[in-house]
Residue frames as qw, qx, qy, qz and C-alpha x, y, z in Angstrom:
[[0.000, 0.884, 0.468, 0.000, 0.00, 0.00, 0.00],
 [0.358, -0.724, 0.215, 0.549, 2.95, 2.35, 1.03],
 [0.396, -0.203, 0.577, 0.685, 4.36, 1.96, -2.75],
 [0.198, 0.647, 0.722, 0.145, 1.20, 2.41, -4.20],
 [0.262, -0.874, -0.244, 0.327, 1.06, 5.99, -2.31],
 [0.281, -0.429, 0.532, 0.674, 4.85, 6.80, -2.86],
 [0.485, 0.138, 0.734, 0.455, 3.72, 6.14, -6.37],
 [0.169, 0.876, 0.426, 0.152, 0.59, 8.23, -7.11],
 [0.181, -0.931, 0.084, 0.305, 2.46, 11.43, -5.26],
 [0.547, -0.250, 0.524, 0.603, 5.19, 10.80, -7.62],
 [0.279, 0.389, 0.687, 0.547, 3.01, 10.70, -10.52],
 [0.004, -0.940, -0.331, 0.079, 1.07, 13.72, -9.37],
 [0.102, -0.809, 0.241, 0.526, 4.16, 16.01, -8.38],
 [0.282, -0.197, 0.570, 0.746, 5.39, 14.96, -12.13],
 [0.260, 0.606, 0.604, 0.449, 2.26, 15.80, -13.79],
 [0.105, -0.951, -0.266, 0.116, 2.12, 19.17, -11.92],
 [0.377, -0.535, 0.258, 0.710, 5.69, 20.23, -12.56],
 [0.198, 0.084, 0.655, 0.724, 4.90, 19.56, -16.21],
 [0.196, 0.825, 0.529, 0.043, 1.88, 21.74, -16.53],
 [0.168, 0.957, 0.004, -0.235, 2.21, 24.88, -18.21],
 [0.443, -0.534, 0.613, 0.378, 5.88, 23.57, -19.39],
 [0.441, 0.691, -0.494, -0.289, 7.20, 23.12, -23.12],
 [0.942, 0.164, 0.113, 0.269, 8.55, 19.32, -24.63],
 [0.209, -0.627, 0.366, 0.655, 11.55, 20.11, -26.17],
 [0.293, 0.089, 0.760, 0.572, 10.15, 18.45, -28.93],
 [0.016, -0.798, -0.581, 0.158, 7.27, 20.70, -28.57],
 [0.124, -0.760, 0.188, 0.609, 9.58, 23.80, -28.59],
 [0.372, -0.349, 0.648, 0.565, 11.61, 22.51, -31.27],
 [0.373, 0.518, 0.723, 0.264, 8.26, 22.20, -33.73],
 [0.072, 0.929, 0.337, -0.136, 7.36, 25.43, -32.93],
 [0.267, -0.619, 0.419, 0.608, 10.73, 26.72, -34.00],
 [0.316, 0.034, 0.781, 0.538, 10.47, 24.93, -36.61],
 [0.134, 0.797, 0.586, -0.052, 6.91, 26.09, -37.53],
 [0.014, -0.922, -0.035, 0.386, 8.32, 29.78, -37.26],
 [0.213, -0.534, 0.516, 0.635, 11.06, 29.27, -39.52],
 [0.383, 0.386, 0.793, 0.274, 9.16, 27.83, -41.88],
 [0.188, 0.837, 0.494, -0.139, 7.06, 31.13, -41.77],
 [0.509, -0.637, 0.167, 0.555, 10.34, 33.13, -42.59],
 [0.639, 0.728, -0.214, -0.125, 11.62, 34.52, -45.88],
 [0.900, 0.068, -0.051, 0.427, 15.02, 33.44, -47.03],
 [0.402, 0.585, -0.242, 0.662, 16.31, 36.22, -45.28],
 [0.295, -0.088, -0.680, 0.665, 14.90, 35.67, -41.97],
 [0.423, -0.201, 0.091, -0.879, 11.81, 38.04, -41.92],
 [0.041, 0.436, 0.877, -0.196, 8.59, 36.79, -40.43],
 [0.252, 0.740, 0.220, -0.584, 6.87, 39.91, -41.74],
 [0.345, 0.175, 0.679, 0.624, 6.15, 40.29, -45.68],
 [0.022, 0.059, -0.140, -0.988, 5.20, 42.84, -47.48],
 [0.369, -0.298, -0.463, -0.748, 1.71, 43.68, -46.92],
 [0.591, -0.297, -0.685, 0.305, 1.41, 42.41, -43.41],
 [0.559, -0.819, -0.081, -0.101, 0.02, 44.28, -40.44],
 [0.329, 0.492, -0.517, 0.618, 3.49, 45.70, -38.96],
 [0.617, -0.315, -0.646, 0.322, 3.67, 44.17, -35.16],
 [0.161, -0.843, 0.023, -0.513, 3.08, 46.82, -32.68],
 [0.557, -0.165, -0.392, 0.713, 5.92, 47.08, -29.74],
 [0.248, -0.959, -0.004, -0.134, 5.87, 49.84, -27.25],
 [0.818, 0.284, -0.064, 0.495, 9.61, 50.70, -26.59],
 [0.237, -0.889, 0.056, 0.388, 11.86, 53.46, -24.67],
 [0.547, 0.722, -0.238, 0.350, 14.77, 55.70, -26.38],
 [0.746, 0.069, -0.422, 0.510, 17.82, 56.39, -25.25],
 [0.022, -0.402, -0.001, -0.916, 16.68, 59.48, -24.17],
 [0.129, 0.347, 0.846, -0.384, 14.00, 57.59, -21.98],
 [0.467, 0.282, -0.089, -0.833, 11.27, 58.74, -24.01],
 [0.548, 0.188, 0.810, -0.090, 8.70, 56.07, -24.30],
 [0.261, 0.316, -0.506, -0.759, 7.81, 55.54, -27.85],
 [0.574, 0.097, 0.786, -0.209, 5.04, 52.85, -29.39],
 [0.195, -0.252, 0.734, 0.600, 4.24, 52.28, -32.80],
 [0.033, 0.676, 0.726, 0.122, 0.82, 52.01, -33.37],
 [0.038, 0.856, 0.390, -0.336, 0.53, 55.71, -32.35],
 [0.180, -0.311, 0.469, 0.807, 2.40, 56.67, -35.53],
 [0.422, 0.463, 0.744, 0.232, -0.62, 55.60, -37.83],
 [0.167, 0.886, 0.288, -0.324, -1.11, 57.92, -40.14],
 [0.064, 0.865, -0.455, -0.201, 2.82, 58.22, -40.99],
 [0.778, 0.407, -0.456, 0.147, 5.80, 56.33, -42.98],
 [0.530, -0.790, 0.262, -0.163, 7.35, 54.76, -40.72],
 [0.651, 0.454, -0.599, 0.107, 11.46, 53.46, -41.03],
 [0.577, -0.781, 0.219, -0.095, 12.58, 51.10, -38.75],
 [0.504, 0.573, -0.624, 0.170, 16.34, 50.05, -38.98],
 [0.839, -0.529, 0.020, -0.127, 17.16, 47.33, -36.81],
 [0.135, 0.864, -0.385, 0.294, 20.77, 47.74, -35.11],
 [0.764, -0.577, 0.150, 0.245, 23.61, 46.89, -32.80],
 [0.213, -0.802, 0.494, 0.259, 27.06, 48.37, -31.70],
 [0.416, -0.455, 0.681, 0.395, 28.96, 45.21, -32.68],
 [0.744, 0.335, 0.484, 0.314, 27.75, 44.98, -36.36],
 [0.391, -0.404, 0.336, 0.756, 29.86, 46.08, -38.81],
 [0.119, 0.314, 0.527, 0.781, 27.94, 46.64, -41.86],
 [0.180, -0.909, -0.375, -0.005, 24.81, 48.26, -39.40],
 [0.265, -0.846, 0.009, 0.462, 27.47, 50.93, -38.40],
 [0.449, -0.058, 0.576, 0.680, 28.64, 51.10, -41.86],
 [0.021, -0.618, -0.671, -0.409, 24.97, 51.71, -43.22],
 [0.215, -0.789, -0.360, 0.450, 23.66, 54.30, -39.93],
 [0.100, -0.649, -0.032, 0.754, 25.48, 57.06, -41.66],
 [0.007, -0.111, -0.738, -0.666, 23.88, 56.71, -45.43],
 [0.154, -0.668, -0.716, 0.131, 20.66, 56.35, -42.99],
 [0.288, -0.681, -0.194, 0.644, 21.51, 59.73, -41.36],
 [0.125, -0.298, 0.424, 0.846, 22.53, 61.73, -44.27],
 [0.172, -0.085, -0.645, -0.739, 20.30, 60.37, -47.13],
 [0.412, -0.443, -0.729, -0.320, 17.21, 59.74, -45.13],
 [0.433, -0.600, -0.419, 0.526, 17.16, 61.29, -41.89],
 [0.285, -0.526, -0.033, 0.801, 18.17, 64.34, -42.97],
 [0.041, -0.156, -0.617, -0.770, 16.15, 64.80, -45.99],
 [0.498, -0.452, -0.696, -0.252, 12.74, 63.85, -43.80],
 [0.333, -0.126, -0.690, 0.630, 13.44, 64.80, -39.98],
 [0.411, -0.017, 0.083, -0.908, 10.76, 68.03, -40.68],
 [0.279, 0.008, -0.673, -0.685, 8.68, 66.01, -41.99],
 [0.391, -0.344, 0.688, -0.506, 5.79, 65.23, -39.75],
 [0.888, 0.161, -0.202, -0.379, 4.43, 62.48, -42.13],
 [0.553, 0.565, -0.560, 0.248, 7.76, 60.66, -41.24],
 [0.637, -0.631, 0.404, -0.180, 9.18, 59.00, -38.27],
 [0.822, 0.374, -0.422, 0.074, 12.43, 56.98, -38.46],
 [0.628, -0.607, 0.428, -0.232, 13.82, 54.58, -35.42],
 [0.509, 0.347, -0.788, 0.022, 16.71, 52.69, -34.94],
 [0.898, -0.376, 0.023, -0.226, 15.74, 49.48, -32.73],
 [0.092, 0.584, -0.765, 0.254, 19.47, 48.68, -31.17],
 [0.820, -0.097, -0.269, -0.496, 18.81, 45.49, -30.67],
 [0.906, -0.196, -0.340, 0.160, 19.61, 43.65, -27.30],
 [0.438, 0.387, -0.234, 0.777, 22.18, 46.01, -25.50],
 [0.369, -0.730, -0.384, 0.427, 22.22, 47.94, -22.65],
 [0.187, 0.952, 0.242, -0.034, 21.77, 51.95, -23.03],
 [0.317, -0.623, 0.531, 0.479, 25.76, 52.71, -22.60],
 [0.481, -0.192, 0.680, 0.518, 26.42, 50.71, -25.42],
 [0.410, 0.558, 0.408, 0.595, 24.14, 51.95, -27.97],
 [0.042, -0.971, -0.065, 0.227, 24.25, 55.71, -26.49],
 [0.289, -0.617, 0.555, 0.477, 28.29, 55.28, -27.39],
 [0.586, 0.412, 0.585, 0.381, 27.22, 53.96, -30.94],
 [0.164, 0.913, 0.179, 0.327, 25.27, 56.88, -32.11],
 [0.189, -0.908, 0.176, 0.329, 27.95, 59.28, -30.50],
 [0.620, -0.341, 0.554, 0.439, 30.43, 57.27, -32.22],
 [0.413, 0.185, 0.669, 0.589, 28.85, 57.27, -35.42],
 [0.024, -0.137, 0.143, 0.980, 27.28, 60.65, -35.47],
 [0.137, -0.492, -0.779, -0.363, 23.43, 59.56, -35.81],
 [0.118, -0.103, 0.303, -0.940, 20.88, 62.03, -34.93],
 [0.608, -0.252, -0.503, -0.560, 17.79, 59.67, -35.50],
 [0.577, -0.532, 0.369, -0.497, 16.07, 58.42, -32.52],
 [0.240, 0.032, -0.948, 0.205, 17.15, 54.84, -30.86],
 [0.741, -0.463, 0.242, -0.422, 15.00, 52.36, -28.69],
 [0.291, -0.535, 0.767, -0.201, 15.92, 49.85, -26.79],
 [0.880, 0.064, -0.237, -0.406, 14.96, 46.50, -27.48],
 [0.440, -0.322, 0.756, -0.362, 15.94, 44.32, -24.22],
 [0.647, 0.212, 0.721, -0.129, 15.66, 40.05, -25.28],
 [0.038, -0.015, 0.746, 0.665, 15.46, 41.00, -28.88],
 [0.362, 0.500, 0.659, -0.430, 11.45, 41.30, -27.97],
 [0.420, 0.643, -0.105, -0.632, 11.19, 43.78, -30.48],
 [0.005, 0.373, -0.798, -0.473, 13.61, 41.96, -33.27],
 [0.083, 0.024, -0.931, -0.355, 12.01, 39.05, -33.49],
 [0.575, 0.479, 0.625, -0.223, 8.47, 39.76, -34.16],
 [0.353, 0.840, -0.142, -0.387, 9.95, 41.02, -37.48],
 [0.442, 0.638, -0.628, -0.056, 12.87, 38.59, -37.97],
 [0.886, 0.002, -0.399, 0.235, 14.04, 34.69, -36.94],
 [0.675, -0.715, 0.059, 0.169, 15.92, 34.93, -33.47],
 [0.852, -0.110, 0.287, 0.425, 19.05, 33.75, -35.42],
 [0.591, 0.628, 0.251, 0.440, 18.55, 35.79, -38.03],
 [0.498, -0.210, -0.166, 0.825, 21.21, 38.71, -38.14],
 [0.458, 0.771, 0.440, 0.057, 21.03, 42.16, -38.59],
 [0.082, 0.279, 0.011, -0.957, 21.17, 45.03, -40.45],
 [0.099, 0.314, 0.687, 0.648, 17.68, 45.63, -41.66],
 [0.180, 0.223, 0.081, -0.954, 15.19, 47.91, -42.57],
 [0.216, 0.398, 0.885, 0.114, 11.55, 47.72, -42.33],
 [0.221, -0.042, -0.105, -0.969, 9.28, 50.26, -43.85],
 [0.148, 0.429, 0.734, -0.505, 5.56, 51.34, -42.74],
 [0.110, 0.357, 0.396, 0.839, 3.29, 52.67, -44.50],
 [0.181, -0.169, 0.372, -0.894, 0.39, 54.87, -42.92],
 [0.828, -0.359, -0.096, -0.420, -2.32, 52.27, -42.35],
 [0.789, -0.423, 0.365, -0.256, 0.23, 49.94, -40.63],
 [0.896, 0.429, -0.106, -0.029, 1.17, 48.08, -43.75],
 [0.465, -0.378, 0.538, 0.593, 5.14, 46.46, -44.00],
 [0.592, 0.770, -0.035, -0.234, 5.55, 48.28, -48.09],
 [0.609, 0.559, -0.503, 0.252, 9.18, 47.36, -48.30],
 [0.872, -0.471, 0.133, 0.027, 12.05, 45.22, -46.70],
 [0.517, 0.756, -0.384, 0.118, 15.78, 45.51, -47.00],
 [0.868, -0.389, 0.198, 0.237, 18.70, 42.87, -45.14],
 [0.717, -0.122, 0.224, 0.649, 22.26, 44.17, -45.25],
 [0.139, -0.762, 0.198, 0.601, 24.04, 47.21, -46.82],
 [0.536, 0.224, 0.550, 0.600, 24.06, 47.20, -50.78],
 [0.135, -0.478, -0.083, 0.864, 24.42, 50.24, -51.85],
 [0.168, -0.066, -0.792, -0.583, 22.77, 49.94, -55.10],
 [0.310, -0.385, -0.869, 0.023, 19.82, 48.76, -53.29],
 [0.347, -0.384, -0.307, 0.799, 19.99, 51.22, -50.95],
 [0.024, 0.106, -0.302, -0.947, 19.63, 54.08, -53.35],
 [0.311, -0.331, -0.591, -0.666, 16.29, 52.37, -54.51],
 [0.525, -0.521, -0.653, 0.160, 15.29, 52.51, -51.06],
 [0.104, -0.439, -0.132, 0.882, 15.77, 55.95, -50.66],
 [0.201, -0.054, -0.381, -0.901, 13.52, 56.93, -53.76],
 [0.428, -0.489, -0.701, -0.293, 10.95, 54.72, -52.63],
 [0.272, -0.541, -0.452, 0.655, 11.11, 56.14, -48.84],
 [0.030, 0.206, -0.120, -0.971, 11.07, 59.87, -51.00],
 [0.442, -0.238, -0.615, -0.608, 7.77, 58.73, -53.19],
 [0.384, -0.474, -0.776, 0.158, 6.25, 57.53, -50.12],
 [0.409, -0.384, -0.514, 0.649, 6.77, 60.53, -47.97],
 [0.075, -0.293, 0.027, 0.953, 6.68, 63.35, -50.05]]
């Protein structure tokens, strides 16, 4: 009778640890499930999709959310200190887009610094001379409703003013680039 006992309470405290808890082979579908939903560059967002809505601080501690842009084009460039072609791109950002648009109030253009603590991207943008706004994005929360955990970045999503993703860009071709500055100009202006 004693083993019987010792038995249920076993089997109970292991069905109660495992409630609310993940397989790994459970996780591992659902990974799989999400990459599946991915382009071959890592988005989970395609063009014409409902842009996720994140609420989000700057570096500046100004809280900032994304839904209460509707109305406007909205660029977001997704960042971090230690990539080399994002801090390669930030000042082509600044110059040919930022600074053509900053009046504009149809506009709004954030870099999402993705995963860092506020020293390290405040000492980016001094370093590299950006005057567009940063947020934080603590866990990658922000990253990856827009992109594969894994996936890397530089990239750049445009908004359009119902919400819409209108265009998508991964990495730093300059060539590219350019047509992503005429299409940001046609949009805005």
């Amino acid at each position: 009778m004693k083993a019987i006992k010792m038995f249920l309470l076993v089997a109970s405290m292991t069905v109660l640890a495992s409630c609310g808890t993940k397989t790994q082979t459970e996780t591992q579908n659902e990974s799989e499930a999400t990459a599946q939903q991915a382009d071959e560059h890592g988005f989970l967002v395609k063009i014409g999709d409902e842009a996720p809505d994140f609420t989000a601080k700057t570096i500046t501690g100004e809280t900032v959310k994304l839904s209460d842009f509707r109305g406007k084009v909205v660029m977001l460039q997704f960042t971090a200190s230690w990539c080399r072609v994002c801090r390669e791109e930030m000042p082509h950002i600044e110059k040919e887009i930022w600074q053509q648009h900053k009046d504009n109030p149809n506009f709004v253009l954030l870099a999402v610094d993705r995963d860092e603590p506020i020293e390290k991207a405040t000492h980016m943008v001094e370093t590299i001379g950006i005057t567009y706004p940063v947020v934080l994005d603590p866990n990658a929360e922000i990253f990856t409703k827009y992109a594969l955990a894994e996936a890397g970045v530089t990239r750049n999503v445009l908004i359009d003013e119902k919400g819409k993703v209108i265009y998508l860009t991964r990495l730093f071709d300059p060539a590219e680039f350019q047509n992503f500055v005429k299409f940001i100009d046609e949009h805005v202006n």
